[in-house]
Every structure is written in C-alpha cells, then in structure tokens.
N, C-alpha and C positions, 0 to 999 in steps of 0.2 A: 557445322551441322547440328542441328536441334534433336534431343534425342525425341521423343514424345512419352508421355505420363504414361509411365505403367501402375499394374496393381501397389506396387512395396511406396511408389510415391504417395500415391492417394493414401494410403494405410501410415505413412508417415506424418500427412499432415491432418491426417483420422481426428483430433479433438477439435482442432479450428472448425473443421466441416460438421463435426456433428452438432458444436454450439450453434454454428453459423443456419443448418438446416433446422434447427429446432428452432430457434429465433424466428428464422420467416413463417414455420408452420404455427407460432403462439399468435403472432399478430394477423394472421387469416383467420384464426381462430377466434378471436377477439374482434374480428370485422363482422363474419357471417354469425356467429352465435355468443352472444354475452352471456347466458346463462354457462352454456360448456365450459366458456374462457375460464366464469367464473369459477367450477367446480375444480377443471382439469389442469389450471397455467400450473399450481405451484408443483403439482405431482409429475406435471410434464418437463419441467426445471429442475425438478433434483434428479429424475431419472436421466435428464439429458447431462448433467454434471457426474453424476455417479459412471454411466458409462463414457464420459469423454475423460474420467480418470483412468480407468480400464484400460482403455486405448492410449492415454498415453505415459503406461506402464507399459505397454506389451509395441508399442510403434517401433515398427525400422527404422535407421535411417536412411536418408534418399540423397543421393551424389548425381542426381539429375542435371545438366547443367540450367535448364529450366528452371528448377527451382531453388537451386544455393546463391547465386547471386544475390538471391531476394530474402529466402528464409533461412536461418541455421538449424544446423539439427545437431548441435554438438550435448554437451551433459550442463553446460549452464541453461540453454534453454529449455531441455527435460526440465528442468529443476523449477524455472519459474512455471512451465506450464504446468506442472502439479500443484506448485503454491498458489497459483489464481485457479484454477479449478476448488482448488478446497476451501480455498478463503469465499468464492461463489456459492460454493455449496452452505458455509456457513450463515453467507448473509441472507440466501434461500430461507433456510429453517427459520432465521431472527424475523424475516419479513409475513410468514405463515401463520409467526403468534403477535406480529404487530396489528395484519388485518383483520383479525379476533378482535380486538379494541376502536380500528378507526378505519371507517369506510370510503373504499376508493375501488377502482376498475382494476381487475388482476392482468388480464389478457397483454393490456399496455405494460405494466410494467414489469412485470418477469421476460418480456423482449426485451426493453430498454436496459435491464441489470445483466441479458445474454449477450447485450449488445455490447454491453461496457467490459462481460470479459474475453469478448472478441478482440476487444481492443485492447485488452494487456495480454491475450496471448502472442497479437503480433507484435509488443512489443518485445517481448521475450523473446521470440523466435528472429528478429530483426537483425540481416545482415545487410543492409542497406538504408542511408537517409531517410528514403523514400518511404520505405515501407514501415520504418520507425516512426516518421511525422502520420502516416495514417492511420496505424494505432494509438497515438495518442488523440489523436481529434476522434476517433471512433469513441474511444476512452470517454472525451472531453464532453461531447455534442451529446453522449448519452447520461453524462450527469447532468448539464444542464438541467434538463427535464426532470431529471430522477428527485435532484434538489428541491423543484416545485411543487413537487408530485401532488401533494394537500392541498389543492387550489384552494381552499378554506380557509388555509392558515395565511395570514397576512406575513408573518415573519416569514416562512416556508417561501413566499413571492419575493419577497427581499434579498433573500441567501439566493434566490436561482438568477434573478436579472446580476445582483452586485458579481457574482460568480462566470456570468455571459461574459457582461462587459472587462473583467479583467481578466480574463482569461483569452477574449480576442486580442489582447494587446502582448499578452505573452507568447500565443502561436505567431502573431507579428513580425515578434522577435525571433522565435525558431526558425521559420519560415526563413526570414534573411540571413540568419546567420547560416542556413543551411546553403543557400543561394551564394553566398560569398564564400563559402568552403569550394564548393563547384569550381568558383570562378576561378579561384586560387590552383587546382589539381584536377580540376578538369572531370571529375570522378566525386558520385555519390555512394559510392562502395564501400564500406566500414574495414575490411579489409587491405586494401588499397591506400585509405589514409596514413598510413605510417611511413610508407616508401618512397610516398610521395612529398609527406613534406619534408622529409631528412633530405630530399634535393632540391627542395623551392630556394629562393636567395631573394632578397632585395625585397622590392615590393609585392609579390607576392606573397613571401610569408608573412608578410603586413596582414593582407588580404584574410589568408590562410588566418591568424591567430584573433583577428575581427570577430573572423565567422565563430570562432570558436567560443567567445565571449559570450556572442549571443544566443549559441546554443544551450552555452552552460545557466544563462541567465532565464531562458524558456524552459530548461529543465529545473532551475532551482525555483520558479514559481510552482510546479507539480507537484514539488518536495516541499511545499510551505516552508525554503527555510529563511528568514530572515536575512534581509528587508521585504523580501516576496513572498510574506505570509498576510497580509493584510485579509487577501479573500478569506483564508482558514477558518479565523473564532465566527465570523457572522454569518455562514455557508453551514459550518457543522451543527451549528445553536440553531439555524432553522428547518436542516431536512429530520425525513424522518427518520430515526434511530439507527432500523437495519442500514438505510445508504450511508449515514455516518460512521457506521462501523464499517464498511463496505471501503469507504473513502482514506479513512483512518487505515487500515491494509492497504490496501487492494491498489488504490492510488496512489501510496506514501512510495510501496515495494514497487511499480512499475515504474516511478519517475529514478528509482535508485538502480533498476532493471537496466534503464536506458542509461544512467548515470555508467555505470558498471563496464556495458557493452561498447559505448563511445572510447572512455575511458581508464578502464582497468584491461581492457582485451584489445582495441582498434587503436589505442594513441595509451602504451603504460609509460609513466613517469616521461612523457614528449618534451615537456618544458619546467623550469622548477619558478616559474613565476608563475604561471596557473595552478601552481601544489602551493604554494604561498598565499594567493588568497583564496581557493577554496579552505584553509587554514583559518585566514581570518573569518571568513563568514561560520564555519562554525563556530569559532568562539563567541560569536557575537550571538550567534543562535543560540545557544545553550547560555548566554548570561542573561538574557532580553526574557526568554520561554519560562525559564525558571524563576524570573524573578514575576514576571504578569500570570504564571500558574498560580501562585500561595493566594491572588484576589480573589481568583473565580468560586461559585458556591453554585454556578449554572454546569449539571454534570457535563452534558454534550460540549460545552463552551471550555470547561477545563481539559477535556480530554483532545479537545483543539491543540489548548498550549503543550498541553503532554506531548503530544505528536510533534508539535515544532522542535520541541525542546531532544527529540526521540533523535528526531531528522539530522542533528547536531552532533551526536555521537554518531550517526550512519554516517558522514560525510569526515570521518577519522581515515577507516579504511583508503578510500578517495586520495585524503591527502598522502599517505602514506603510499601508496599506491606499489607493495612490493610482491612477490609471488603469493602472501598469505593473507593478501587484502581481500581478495575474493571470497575465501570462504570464512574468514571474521562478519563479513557485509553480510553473506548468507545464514550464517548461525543468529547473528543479531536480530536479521528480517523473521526468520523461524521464532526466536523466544519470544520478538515484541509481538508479533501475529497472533503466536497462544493468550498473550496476556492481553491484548487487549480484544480481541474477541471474546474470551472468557470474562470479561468486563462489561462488553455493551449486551451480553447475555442478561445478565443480572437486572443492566438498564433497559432493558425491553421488556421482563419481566415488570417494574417497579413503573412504567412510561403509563402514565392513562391521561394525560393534557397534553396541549399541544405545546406550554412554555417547557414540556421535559420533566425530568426529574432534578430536584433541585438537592442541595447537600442536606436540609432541614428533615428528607424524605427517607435517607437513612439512620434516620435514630431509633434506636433499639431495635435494628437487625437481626444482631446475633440472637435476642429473643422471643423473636418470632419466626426468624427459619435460617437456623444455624448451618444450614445447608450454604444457602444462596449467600450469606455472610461467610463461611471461609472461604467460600470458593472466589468469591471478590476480593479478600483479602491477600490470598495471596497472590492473585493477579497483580494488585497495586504494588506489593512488595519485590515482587519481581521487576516492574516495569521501576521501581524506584533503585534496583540492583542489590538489595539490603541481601546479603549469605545466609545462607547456604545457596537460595535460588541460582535458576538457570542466568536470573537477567546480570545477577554477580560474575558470573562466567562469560556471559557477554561483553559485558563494558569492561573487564579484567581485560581480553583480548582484543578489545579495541587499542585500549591504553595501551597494551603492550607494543601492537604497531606503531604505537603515534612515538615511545620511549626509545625502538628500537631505530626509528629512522630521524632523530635529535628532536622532533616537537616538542622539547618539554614543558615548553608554557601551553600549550595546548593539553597536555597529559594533566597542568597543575589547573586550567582551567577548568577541565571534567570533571575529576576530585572533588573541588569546590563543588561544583555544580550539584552533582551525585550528593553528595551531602546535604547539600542544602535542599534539594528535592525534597528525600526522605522526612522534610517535617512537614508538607503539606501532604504526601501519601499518607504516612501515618495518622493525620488531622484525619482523613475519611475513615481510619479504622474507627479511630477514638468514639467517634459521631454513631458508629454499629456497637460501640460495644455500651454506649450510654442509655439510661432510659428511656426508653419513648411516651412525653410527654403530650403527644399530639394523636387526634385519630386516627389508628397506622390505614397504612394503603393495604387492598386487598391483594392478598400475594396468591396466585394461582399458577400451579407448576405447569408448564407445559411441554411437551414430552419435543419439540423440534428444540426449544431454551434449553432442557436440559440437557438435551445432547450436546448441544457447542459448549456449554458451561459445563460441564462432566466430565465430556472430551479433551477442552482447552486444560484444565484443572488436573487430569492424569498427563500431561505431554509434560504439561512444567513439571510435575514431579518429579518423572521418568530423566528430562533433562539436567533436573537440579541434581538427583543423584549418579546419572551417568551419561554425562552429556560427549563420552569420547566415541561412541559408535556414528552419531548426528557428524561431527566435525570430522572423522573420518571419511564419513561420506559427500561430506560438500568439498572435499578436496575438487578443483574443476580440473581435468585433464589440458 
C-alpha cells in the first residue's frame, strides 16, 4: 500500500521545492519582463537560498514509503543540503559584483545556478542510482551553459563545448556502469547494494564489480581527479569567476557527496582491490596537481590545479573507508569550501578582463588593501595546510586515516606533496607583499565580496583555533 504525501513530507523535502519553485518563477520572469529579471533575479536568489536554508534547518524527516526509496533524509544529507545551499548563496553574492563589471542577462542565469543546486541537493539526498545520475546531469547540463555564459568571450565558448563534449562521455560511463550494476542485482537501490552482492558468485560479481568501475570512473571525472581532469584547467580559465568558484565547491563536494554515498554508506570497504586503486589514483592526483600547480601564473587556471590536487587528499578518506572516514571527508569539504571561496572573493574583486586575473595583478596588495591581502592570505595558507590553520587539521586527519589503515606510502606521498605545495602558495603571498610596480587595478569593496570574504576569513579562524565543536558535529549517525 502507497501511503500518500502528507504535510511533514512536503515540509521535509521543503528546500529542493523552494529552489526548484523559485527557479521556474526566475525564468518566467526573464521571458515576460527583462527589465524585472533584470532588477529582481539576484535578490530573488539569495532570498530563495536564505530561506531554503531555513527550511532545511527546521525540515522533518519523512519515512514515507513514497519517498525513502528515492530520497534520504538521514544527517549526511542535512549536512550536504546546507553545504550547497550556502556554497549557492555564496556564489549568488560573487556573481552580483561580477555583473557590476561585465554585461549579460540575469533572469537566465540565476535559474541555470538554482538549477545546478537542484542538482546537488539531489545528489545529497540520493538513495537510489536513479535519482543520483539525475542530479548530477541536472548539476551537469546546467554548467554547460553556465560555462558559456559570456557568449563574448571566445575562451568562455571553448571551456563550455570542451566541457559538453567530455563530460557526455563520462555520463556514458555512469550511465552503464549503473546499467551493469542493475544487471548484476537486479536493484538500483543504494541500500540494497551491499546484501546483494555479498551473495552474487561467478559471473555476476563480474558484472556487479564492471559496473562499479564505471561508476567510480564517471564519478572521478566530476572530482577532476586525475587522469579525468583534462576538462578542469580549460573549463575553469574560461567561465566566469563566480561559476568557477561555484565549480570549485559546489561540483568538487557533490561528486565526493556521491563518492561518499555509493561508497563510504551503500558498499564500506566491499572489496580491497577498489580501496587499492582508488589509492593509487590519489597518488597520482596529488603528484601530477602539485607538480603543474607551481607553472600556472593564470589565477582561475591555478586554482584548477589546486582543486585537483585538493580532490587527492579528499579521495584518502575513500580509501581508508573506516567508521571515521565520513566525517574526516566532511570536515575537509567544510575547511576547503571556507578557503577557497574566501579566495575567488578576493578574485572577483580584482577580475575586470575577460583573460582573469593574472599572478602579475597581485603585486603590492598588502599595500593597497591590507584587507583584501590577509584575507587571501590566509585562505592560500590554509588551503596549502601550513599551522596553525584549519587546513593543517584537515589533512593532519586525513593522514591519520590513510596511517591508521597501513597506507603508508600514501601518508608519505601527501607529506611530500603538502610541502611541496606550500612553495607555490606562499610564491602568491610573496607577489602581495612586493611592490607594485605596475598601474594597480582599481579595487572597489563591495559589500556581497565582502561578506563571503569576511565570512569565509572568520570560519577559518574560528576552525583553526577550535575546530572540535565542527568534527563533533559531522559525526554521521
């Protein structure tokens, strides 16, 4: 028997519907009246993000049998649907002082950015294949676009078709490896996966361990982590800023969402030859990212490699896969989010061309808005793990898992790694604290930049000096 949606359900899945209804009323909005679109998209986007956090802080859960098959409603996916709501909200504000600077239609794109966190809330909430592969193509189909956005910019055209076309080949991949999972158990239910293959034999778990491959291979192109980063550096280096930092979170943390959900909840530690080379592919991530970071001098382009290189220590936990991998992956995704959002703050501030902001553009920062220069500062030193920072407490507890479950060449690969970083983050201090011999850019504060860079700037504080209340809390039931 079906039971049918009552009030506490609806109220349950309260932030997907209020994105999802605000979304269609932007783009009606942007059909019958451009001027409104104009005035009213972005203040109808952060108020639709402000209260879909609202709601889901105060949401029931719903034991409907209608809708648990499909969606969860346990405290990991609370957890991500407050993290993409806020990561939205930030790129909201980034995108409010970008349109200040560079002229384009709002109505369209504040739907296509509601649309893209439609599609990581269903990731997060996802207890089923099904519902998993349609937030990510939801996710997927609306950066395409979002990528182009500058039809102006010729590079901006390049990042979005190079980005179409490899990214159809990676749902490709999901797509069948999901199909061969089916085949294998008969069942696309997240759930269900564990019971079933601990009784598959012969050639089904053939089947079964295929599809898995391919999943994990459509997931590891979302995650840019190498050798499925190629889209990354020439996608990031041509959208605009905010969907770059948008991509940079927002896309990194949902491909690790579904990482997680597959993996660390639906199938923990199923087989030790998928924990073997999800092993090796981080290392290879984190020795390839760090070593083509120290080239770049194109900010959006190095912040690419940063991210790969990011994705490399996020895929520790993964391998490790033991009761305290979930919330290590969740504290990681929290400190890397502060710091690099608090980052592309700064670069949205400093962006007035379409080739970006370049490394030449921060010299002498610190003296001309000592503001904007520590707040970036400590971003990159966090993100580089250097101590006291929050990001040193991060990758401290990554390692720990990789140490406690024998990885030690993996533990001795990160070390390295971590270190070696830290001379190309520090090279962008260097750069702010040098004179500026060139005609500085004109730096105008603006009050949406300064809130995510203010914001970001006080969490890493708060984390660095008391990060046990955060890790407390991502304990997942």
């Amino acid at each position: 028997m079906i039971n049918p949606l009552e009030l506490i359900d609806y109220a349950s899945m309260s932030p997907l519907l209020i994105v999802f209804i605000a979304a269609l009323l932007l783009i009606l909005l942007e059909s019958f009246t451009k001027t409104a679109a104009k005035k009213y998209s972005f203040a109808l986007t952060a108020i639709t993000l402000v209260f879909a956090i609202i709601a889901a802080l105060k949401a029931p859960v719903s034991h409907n049998s209608l809708l648990t098959p499909w969606l969860a409603f346990d405290s990991f996916a609370r957890f991500f649907t407050l993290f993409f709501l806020v990561t939205g909200l930030a790129s909201t504000l980034l995108s409010a002082s970008f349109f200040k600077r560079f002229k384009a239609t709002h109505g369209e794109y504040y739907f296509l950015l509601l649309s893209a966190i439609f599609g990581l809330l269903l990731i997060g909430e996802a207890a089923d294949f099904l519902t998993l592969f349609i937030g990510i193509e939801t996710l997927s189909i609306s950066l395409y676009v979002l990528c182009g956005y500058m039809k102006g910019w010729q590079i901006s055209n390049e990042a979005s078709i190079k980005y179409f076309l490899i990214g159809a080949i990676a749902t490709a991949f999901l797509v069948y490896g999901i199909a061969l999972i089916y085949g294998a158990v008969g069942t696309t239910n997240l759930a269900a996966l564990l019971p079933s293959y601990q009784s598959l034999t012969g050639s089904n778990q053939t089947l079964f361990l295929s599809g898995i491959a391919l999943v994990t291979l459509g997931l590891a192109f979302k995650a840019a982590v190498v050798p499925f980063h190629i889209w990354a550096p020439d996608v990031y280096d041509g959208s605009p800023t905010p969907i770059t930092a948008f991509m940079a979170v927002g896309t990194k943390a949902g491909a690790f969402a579904a990482f997680a959900r597959v993996f660390l909840i639906a199938l923990p530690q199923f087989d030790v030859i998928w924990s073997q080379g999800m092993a090796w592919l981080a290392a290879i991530t984190l020795i390839y990212a760090n070593i083509v970071a120290m080239r770049q001098t194109q900010l959006r382009r190095f912040f690419a490699y940063s991210g790969i290189a990011q994705a490399g220590f996020l895929l520790i936990p993964l391998v490790a896969g033991t009761a305290d991998a979930i919330p290590a992956l969740l504290f990681y995704l929290v400190v890397y989010a502060c710091a690099t959002l608090g980052a592309f703050a700064i670069l949205t501030l400093l962006d007035h061309r379409e080739e970006g902001v370049m490394l030449h553009d921060l010299q002498g920062l610190f003296l001309r808005s000592p503001l904007l220069a520590g707040i970036f500062t400590l971003c990159l030193l966090t993100l580089a793990g250097i101590p006291p920072t929050a990001g040193f407490f991060a990758k401290f507890y990554v390692f720990k898992l990789a140490f406690q479950t024998g990885h030690y060449l993996l533990v001795i690969v990160g070390l390295l790694t971590t270190i070696f970083s830290a001379f190309y983050y520090l090279r962008f201090v260097s750069v702010m604290l040098s004179r500026d011999n060139e005609k500085p850019l004109l730096l105008v504060h603006e009050w949406g930049v300064t809130v995510v860079g203010v914001t970001s700037f006080l969490f890493i504080l708060i984390l660095s000096i008391y990060p046990h209340p955060l890790m407390q809390w991502l304990i997942i039931d």
